[in-house]
C-alpha positions as CSV (number, residue, x, y, z in Angstrom):
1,X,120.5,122.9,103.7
2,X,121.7,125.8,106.1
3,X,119.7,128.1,104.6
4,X,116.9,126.3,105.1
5,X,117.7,125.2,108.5
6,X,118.6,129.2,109.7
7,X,114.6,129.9,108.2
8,X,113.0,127.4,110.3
9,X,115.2,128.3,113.4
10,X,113.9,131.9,112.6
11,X,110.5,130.7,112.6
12,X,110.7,128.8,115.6
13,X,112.1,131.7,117.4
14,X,109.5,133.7,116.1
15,X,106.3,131.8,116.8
16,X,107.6,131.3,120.4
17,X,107.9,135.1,120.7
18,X,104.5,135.7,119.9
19,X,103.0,132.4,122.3
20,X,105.0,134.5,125.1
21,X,103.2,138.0,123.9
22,X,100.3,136.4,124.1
23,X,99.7,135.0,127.4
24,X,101.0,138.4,129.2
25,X,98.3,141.1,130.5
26,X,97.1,144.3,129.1
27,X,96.4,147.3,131.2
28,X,92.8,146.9,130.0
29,X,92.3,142.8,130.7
30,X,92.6,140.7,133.4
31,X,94.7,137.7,133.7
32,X,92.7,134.2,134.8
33,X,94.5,134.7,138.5
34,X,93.6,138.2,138.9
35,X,90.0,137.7,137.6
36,X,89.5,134.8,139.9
37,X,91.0,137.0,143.0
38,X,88.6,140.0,141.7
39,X,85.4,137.5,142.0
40,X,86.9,136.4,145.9
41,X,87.2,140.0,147.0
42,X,83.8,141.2,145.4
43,X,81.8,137.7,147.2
44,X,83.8,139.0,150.4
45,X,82.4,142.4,150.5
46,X,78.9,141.3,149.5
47,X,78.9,139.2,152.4
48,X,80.5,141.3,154.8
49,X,77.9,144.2,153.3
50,X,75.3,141.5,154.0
51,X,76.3,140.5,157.4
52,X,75.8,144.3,158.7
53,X,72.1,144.3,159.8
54,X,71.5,148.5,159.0
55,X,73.0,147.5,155.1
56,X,70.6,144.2,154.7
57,X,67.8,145.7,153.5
58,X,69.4,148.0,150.1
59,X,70.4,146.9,146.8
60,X,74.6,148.2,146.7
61,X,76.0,146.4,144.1
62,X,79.6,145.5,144.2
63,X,82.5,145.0,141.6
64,X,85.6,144.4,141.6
65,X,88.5,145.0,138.9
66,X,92.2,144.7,139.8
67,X,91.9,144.7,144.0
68,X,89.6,147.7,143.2
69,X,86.1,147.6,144.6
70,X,83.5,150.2,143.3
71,X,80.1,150.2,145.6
72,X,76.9,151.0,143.7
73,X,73.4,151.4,144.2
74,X,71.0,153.3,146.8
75,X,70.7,153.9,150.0
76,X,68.6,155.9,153.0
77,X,71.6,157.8,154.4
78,X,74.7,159.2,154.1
79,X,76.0,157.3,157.3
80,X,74.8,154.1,155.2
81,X,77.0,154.8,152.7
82,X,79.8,155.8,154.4
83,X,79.4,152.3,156.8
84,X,79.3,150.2,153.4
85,X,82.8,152.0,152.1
86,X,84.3,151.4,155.8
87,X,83.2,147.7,155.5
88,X,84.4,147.0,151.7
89,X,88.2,148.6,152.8
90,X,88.4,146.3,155.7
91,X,88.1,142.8,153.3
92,X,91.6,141.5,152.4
93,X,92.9,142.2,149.5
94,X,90.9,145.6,148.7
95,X,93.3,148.1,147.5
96,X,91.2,150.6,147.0
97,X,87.1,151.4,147.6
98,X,85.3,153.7,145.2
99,X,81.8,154.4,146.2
100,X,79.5,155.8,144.3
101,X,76.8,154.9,146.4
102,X,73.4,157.2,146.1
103,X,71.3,158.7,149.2
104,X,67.8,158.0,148.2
């Protein structure tokens, strides 16, 4: 009866081990939170982009992984590009702002 009683306790422990494992975050996935906060701080910049009248008119996408935004896309001028950059690092919560966007 101990024996068999020390094997199931082993088992419990174990399966609750790996239920904890499981729910934590990988350096290459998002948690739920962090993916929700990602899609806030990507409709953020998009508007903000939006809202700036000399941005209105080109096609930059934006996404956002982990607080990091990376700006995409084309525009007319280098001071367009730079403007777009200045914009997505002033929404809160953007860590960081990669922009890769292109001068047509």
């Amino acid at each position: 009866m101990a024996k068999i009683r020390r094997i199931v306790t082993v088992l419990l422990c174990a399966c609750m081990l790996a239920s904890f494992t499981g729910c934590t975050t990988t350096p290459k996935r998002e948690s739920a939170g962090e993916y929700v906060d990602d899609s806030v701080i990507t409709t953020r910049v998009k508007a903000a982009i939006f809202d700036e009248l000399a941005l209105k008119t080109f096609q930059i996408n934006v996404t956002t992984y982990r607080g990091v935004v990376q700006l995409s896309g084309f525009v007319d001028s280098a001071e367009n590009a730079r403007k777009a950059g200045e914009i997505a690092r002033g929404v809160k919560g953007v860590q960081e702002v990669k922009n890769d966007l292109i001068t047509k």
